[in-house]
N, C-alpha and C positions, 0 to 999 in steps of 0.2 A: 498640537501636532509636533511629533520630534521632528528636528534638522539632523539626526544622526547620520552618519554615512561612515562605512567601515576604511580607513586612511591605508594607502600601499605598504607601509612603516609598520603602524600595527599587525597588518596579516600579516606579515614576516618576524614579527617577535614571537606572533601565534604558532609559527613553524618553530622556532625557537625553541620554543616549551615544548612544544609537543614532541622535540625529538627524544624528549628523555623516555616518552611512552609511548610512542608506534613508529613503526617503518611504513617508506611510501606505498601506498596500494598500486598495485599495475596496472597500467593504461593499453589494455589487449584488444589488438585485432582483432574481429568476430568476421570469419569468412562465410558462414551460413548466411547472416546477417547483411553481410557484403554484396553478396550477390545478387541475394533476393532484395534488398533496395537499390541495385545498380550505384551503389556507393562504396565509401571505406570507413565502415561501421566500428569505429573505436569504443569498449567498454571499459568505463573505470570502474574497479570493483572495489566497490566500499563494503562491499559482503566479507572480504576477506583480514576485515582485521581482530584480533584476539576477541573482539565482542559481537566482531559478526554486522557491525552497521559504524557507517559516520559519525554519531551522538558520541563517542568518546574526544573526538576533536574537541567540539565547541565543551564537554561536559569536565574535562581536565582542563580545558584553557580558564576556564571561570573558575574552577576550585584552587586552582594553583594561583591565582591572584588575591587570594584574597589575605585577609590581614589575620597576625598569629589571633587575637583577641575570638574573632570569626571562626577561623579555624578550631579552637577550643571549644566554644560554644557548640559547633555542629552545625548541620544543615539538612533541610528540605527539601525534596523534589516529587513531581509527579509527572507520569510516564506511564502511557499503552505498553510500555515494553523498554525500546532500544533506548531510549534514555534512562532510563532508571539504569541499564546496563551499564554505561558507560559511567554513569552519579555511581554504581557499585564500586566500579573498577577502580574508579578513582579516589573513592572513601576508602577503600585498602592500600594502595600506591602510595595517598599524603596520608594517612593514618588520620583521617577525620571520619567522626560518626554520623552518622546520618539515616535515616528516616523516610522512608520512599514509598510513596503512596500509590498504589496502582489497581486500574477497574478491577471489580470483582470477574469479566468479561474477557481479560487478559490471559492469552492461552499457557496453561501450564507449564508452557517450555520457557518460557521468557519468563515466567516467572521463581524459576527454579532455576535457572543460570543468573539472574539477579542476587540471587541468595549466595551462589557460588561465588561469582564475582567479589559480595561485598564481605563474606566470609562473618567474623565478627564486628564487622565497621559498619556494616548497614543494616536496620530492620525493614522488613516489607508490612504494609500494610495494605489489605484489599478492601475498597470502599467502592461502592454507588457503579454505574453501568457504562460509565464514558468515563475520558478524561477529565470533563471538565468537572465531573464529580467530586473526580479526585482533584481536581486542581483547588477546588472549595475548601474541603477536609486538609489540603497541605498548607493552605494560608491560614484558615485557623488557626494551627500549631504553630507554625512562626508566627503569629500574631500573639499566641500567648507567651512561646518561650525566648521569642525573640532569637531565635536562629535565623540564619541565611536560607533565603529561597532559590534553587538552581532551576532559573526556568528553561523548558526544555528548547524554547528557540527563540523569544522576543527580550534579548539581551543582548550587549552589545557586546561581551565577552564570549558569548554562544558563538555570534554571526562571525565574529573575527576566527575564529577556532575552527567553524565548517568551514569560512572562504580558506583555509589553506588549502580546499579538493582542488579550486582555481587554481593555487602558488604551483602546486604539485604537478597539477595538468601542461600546465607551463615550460615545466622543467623539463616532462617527460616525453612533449614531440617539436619538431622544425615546423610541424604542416601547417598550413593556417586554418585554423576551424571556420567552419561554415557555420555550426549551429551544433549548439550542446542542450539537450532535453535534460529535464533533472525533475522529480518529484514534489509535489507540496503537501507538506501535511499543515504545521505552524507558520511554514516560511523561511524556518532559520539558515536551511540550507543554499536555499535557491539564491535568498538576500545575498550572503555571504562570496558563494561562485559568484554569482551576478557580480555583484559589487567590483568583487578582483576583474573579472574578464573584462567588462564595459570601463576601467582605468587603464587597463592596457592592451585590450584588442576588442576597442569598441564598433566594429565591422561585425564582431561575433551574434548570429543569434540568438537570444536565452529561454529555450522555451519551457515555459513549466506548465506539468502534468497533473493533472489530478483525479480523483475517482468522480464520476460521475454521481456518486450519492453523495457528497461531499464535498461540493462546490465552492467552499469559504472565500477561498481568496479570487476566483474570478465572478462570484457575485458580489464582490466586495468592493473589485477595482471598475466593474462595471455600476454600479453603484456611486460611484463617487466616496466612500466612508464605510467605516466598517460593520458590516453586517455578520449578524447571528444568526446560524441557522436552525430551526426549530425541530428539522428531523433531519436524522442520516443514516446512511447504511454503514456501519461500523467495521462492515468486511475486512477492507484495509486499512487495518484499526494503526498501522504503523504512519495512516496520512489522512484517518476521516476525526477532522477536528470540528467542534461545530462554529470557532470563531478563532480567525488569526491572530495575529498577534500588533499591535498598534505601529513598533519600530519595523517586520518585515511588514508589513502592508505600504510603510510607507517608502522602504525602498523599492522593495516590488514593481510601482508603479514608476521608477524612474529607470530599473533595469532589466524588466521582463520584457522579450517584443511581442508574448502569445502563452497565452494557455489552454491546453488541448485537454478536455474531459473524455477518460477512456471508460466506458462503459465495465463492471466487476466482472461481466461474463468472458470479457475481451482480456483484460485480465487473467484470469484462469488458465486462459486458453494460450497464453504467453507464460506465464507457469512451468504446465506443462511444454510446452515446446523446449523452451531452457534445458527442462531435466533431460528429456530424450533426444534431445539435438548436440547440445553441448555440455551435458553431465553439470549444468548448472543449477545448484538448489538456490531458490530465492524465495523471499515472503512475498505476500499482494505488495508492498509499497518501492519492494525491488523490483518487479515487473514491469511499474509503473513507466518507466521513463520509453526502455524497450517496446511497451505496448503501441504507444504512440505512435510510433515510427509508423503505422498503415495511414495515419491521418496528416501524414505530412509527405506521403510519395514520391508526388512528384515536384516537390519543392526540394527536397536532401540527393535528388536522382543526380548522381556526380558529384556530389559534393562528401568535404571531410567531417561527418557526424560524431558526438560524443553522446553515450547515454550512462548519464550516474547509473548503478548499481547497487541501490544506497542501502541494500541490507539481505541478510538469510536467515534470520532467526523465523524460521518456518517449524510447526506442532504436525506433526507428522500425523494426528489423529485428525487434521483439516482436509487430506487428500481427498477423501470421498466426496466433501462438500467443495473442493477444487474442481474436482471433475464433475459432479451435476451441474454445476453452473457454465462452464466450459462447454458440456453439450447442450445445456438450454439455450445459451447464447448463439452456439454456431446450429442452433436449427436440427438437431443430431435425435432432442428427448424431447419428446411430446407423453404429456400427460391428457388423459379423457374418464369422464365416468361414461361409460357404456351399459345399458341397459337391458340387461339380457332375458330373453325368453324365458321364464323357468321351466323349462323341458330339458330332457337330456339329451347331449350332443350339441347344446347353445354353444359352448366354448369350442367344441372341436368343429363347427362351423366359422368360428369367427379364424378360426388358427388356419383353418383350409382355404377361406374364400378370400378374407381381408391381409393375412399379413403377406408381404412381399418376402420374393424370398429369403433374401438379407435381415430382414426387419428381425428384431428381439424382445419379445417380453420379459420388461426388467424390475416388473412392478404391477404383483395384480392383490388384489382385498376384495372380497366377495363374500354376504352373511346371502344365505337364501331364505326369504321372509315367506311367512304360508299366507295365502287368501293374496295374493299377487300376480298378474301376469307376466309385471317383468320382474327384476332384481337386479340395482345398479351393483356396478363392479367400479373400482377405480384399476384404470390400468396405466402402468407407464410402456412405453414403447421408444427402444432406441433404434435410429435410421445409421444404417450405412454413408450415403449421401443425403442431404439436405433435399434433392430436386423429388426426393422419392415421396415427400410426405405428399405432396397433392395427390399422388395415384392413392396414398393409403385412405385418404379422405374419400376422395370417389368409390373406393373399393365399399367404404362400410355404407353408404346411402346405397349403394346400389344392390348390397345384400340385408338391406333394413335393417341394419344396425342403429338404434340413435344414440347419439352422443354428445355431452357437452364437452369443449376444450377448454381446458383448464390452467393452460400456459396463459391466455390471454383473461385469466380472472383472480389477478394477484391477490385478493384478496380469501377467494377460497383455497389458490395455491399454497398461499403460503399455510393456512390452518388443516390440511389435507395431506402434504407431502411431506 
C-alpha cells in the first residue's frame, strides 16, 4: 500500500509549471443554483480551459518533469477523452511525441480535438470498448519500446497538477467553504483537491460524485481494498472506470468525508438544465458534481458550496440520447408494446380514449400480421407531468387496451428502443 500524500510545497511548484500553460479558471457565482439550494452555490469551471477539462493540470505537470533522455524517447497514454487531450496539448507545448490510445467507444469530438491539440506530436490509436482496454494496449507498447507511461490519474505528478484546482480555489475567495463536490472517475482529481483543502481547511467537506453505473471508488473504500468492477455503464465515459487507481484509493480514503452516486438519468437532466438555464455546455462527468447537490439539500441549505465543473468536451450527436434518458429518469417517457385489435379505427380509439390531452406519441412500430386478432405495436409516449402517467395506465385497462411496460424490462428495453 503507498504512503503517498501530495506535500503543500509540491502543489505550489505544480502552480509554478503550470503557469507557463493555462490561466486560473473562474470560481463563479451560480445564482439559479443559489436559490434553488437556499445556498451560495460557487462554480469552478474547469470546462473553460483551452482543452475544455482539468486533465491538462495534472497531464503538463507530469510531462514537464520529466528527464531530456524520456523526453526523447516519447510517451504513452490512455484516455476516454480529456486526458489524451491535455497528453495532446502538452506533446505539442514540450515538442515530445507521443502515442495515445483511446476506446474505440470514444465520441468523435474528443477524438478529433486530440488529433488537433497534438497536431504532429501525437498519434491516436482506437482499440477495445473501455478504458481499460486501452489501458492494456498502452502498457504493451511501453513495455516493448520502453517509453514513458502518462497515466491518467494514479501518479503522483497527475495528483499534484489537479490539486492546484484546490491552490486556485484558495486564492480566489475569503469565504470559508462548507463543502466542495467534485467528480470521480480514476481519482486523480478528487485525491489532489482533497489533499490541498484537508492541509489547509481541514473543516472543509470533500464530497465525491460518482455515476451510479460506476461505482469504483465507493465500492472500493467500502470494501476495505480495491475492487474491480465487472460491468459499467460507460455513459459518462469522462468518470465510468471499472477500477481506481491504488495511490488515489488510497488517499481517498483519508480525504473524502462522502460519495454520492447520481443516477445517469439525473445526470442528463442537469445537462440539460446547465444549457437552458445558464447557457452552460457540459459533458456527463461535468454534470456530475452539480447533480448531486439534490442529494445533499439539506445539509449545503446556508452553507458556502463549491461544485468542480471538470469538463465540456460534449458530441453534439449525444443530445438525443441526453434527452431520452433525462425523460426516462424524470418519469416524462414511457415505453409499452400495446396490442391492438386488427380492425380499423384500433389506433384512432387508442388516440381518442387513452392519451391525455398533453400526452404525445413519440414513438410507434406497427407490422399487421394476417390470421391474428391482435397486432402488437411498440409505442413511446411522452408526459407533460410525471402524475399524469397513472391516469394514462387506467385509461388503457379501462378501454381494453393490453400492454406490457417496458421501462421496467431493461432487458427487452434496452434490445427494442
Amino acid at each position: 500500500m503507498t504512503t503517498y500524500f501530495p506535500r503543500i510545497e509540491e502543489i505550489i511548484a505544480a502552480k509554478s509549471t503550470l503557469n507557463d500553460v493555462i490561466e486560473n479558471t473562474p470560481l463563479m457565482e451560480n445564482r439559479q443554483l443559489s436559490l434553488k439550494f437556499d445556498s451560495n452555490i460557487m462554480l469552478k469551471r474547469e470546462d473553460l480551459h483551452v482543452v475544455r477539462s482539468y486533465k491538462i493540470r495534472g497531464a503538463y505537470n507530469k510531462m514537464k518533469s520529466l528527464s531530456e533522455n524520456q523526453s526523447k524517447a516519447g510517451i504513452v497514454c490512455a484516455s476516454a477523452g480529456n486526458h489524451a487531450q491535455g497528453v495532446a496539448y502538452s506533446c505539442h507545448k514540450l515538442g515530445i511525441h507521443g502515442v495515445i490510445y483511446m476506446p474505440t467507444t470514444t465520441p468523435k469530438q474528443k477524438v478529433n480535438q486530440v488529433r488537433m491539440f497534438g497536431q504532429d506530436f501525437a498519434k491516436v490509436v482506437l482499440t477495445g470498448d473501455t478504458f481499460d482496454d486501452a489501458y492494456k494496449s498502452a502498457m504493451a507498447e511501453c513495455t516493448q519500446s520502453g517509453k514513458t507511461f502518462i497515466h491518467p490519474f494514479d501518479d503522483a505528478k497527475i495528483i499534484e497538477g489537479q490539486a492546484t484546482v484546490g491552490l486556485e480555489i484558495d486564492m480566489q475567495t475569503d469565504k470559508p467553504i462548507d463543502y466542495i463536490f467534485a467528480p470521480i472517475g480514476g481519482g486523480g482529481l478528487i485525491s489532489g483537491l482533497g489533499s490541498y483543502m484537508k492541509q489547509i481547511h481541514p473543516e472543509t467537506k470533500i464530497i465525491g460524485v460518482e455515476p451510479a453505473g460506476a461505482p469504483a471508488m465507493k465500492d472500493s473504500i467500502a470494501a476495505g481494498e480495491l475492487v474491480t468492477l465487472e460491468n459499467i455503464d460507460k455513459f459518462v465515459d469522462g468518470a465510468a472506470v471499472q477500477r481506481v487507481g491504488e495511490i488515489t484509493f488510497d488517499i481517498c480514503k483519508k480525504v473524502v468525508d462522502d460519495i454520492v452516486l447520481v443516477p445517469e438519468g439525473k445526470i442528463c437532466t442537469k445537462i440539460l438544465e446547465l444549457y437552458n438555464y445558464d447557457a452552460i455546455v457540459v459533458e456527463p462527468a461535468g454534470a456530475l458534481s452539480i447533480a448531486a447537490l439534490k442529494f445533499y439539500e439539506k445539509e449545503i441549505k446556508g452553507k458556502n458550496v463549491i461544485c468542480i465543473v471538470s469538463g465540456s468536451n460534449n458530441d453534439i450527436t449525444r443530445t438525443e440520447e441526453i434527452k431520452e434518458r433525462s425523460l426516462l429518469y424524470e418519469g416524462l417517457k414511457h415505453y409499452f408494446i400495446v396490442r391492438f385489435p386488427q380492425r380499423s379505427g384500433a389506433l384512432r380509439d387508442f388516440v381518442d380514449r387513452v392519451l391525455g390531452p398533453t400526452d404525445d406519441i413519440t414513438h410507434f412500430e406497427y407490422r399487421k400480421k394476417t390470421s391474428r386478432e391482435r397486432g402488437p405495436a411498440l409505442i413511446g409516449i411522452e408526459l407533460q407531468h410525471k402524475d399524469d402517467f397513472e391516469g394514462l395506465q387506467e385509461r388503457m385497462l379501462e378501454n381494453g387496451f393490453v400492454a406490457e411496460y417496458l421501462n421496467e424490462r431493461p432487458d427487452l428495453f434496452q434490445y427494442l428502443i
